[in-house]
C-alpha positions in Angstrom: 11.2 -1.7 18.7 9.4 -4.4 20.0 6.6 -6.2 17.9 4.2 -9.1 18.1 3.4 -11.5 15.3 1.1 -14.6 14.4 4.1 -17.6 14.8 3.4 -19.0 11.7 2.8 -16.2 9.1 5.2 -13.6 10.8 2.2 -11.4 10.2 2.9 -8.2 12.2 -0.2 -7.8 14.7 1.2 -4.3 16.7 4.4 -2.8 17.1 5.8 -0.5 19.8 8.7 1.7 19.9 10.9 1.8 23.0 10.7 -0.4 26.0 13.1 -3.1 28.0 12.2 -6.5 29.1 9.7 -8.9 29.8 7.1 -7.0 31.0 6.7 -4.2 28.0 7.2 -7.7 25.5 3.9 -8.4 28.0 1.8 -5.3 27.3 2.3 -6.6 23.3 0.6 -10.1 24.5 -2.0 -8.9 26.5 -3.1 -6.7 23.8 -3.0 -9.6 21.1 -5.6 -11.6 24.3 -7.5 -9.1 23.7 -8.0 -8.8 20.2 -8.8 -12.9 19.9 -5.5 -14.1 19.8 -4.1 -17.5 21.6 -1.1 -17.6 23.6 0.1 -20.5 21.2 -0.1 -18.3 17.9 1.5 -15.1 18.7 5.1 -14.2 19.3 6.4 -11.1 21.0 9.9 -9.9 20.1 12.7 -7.1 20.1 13.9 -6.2 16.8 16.2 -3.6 15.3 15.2 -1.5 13.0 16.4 -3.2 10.6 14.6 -6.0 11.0 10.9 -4.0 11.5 11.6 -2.8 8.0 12.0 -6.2 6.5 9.2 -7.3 9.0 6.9 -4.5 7.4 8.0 -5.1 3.4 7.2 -8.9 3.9 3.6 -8.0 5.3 0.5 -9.3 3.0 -1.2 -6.2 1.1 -4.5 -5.5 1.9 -7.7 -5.5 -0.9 -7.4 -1.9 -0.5 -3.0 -1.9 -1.3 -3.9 -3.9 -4.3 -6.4 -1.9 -5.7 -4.5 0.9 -5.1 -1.8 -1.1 -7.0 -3.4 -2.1 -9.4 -5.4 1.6 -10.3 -1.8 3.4 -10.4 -0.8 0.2 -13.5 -3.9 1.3 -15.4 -3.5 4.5 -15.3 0.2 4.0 -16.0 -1.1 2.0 -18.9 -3.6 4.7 -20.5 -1.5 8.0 -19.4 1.1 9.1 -21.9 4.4 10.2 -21.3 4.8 13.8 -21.3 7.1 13.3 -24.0 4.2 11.9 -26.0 1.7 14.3 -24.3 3.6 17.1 -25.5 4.0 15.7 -29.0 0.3 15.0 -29.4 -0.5 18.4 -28.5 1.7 19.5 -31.1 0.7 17.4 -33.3 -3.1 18.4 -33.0 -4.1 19.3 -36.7 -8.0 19.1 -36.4 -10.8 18.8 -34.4 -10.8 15.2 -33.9 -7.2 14.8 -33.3 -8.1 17.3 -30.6 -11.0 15.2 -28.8 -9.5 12.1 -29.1 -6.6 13.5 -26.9 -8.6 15.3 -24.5 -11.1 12.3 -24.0 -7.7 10.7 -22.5 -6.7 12.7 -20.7 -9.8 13.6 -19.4 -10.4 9.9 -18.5 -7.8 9.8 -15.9 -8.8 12.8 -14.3 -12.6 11.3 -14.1 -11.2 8.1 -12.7 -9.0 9.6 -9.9 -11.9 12.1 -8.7 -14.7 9.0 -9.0 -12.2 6.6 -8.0 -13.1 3.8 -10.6 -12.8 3.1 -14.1 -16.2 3.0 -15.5 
């Protein structure tokens, strides 16, 4: 595996699989050219695999990621267990016990399809 990162962040800029050498470590720089980057803030490197992995969990998460992130803790947050799902059902004696269930429920749906919390 052969990657190129910014020097001083170890942010990963492209990754390869394969190649031997110089020249494919050049194919890495020349793509980083051009995309904007400087000969004197990039790095091209072999690494195992191994090393891509812990390359790849020490990347910085994206606006989207942490959204993402932080949607699936909400959710977490207002979802039940199923243990408690199922005792609220059971526990449903009237009409209101009834709603106020389904509203939740029905709120976690609405935000996966919409996508946001409103």
């Amino acid at each position: 595996m052969r990657v190129c990162v910014l020097k001083n962040t170890n942010e990963l800029i492209e990754s390869q699989s394969g190649g031997e050498g110089q020249k494919d470590l050049d194919v890495l720089i020349n793509n980083a050219f051009n995309n904007g980057y400087t000969k004197d803030v990039i790095e091209a490197k072999y690494v195992t695999s191994g090393e891509y992995l812990l390359l790849l969990a020490a990347q910085p998460k994206t606006g989207k990621q942490l959204l993402l992130e932080q949607k699936q803790a909400d959710i977490n947050n207002i979802l039940p267990s199923w243990n408690e799902v199922e005792t609220a059902i059971d526990n449903i004696v009237n009409l209101a016990d009834a709603k106020s269930f389904i509203k939740k429920l029905t709120r976690v749906v609405y935000w996966n399809v919409k996508n946001k919390l409103e």
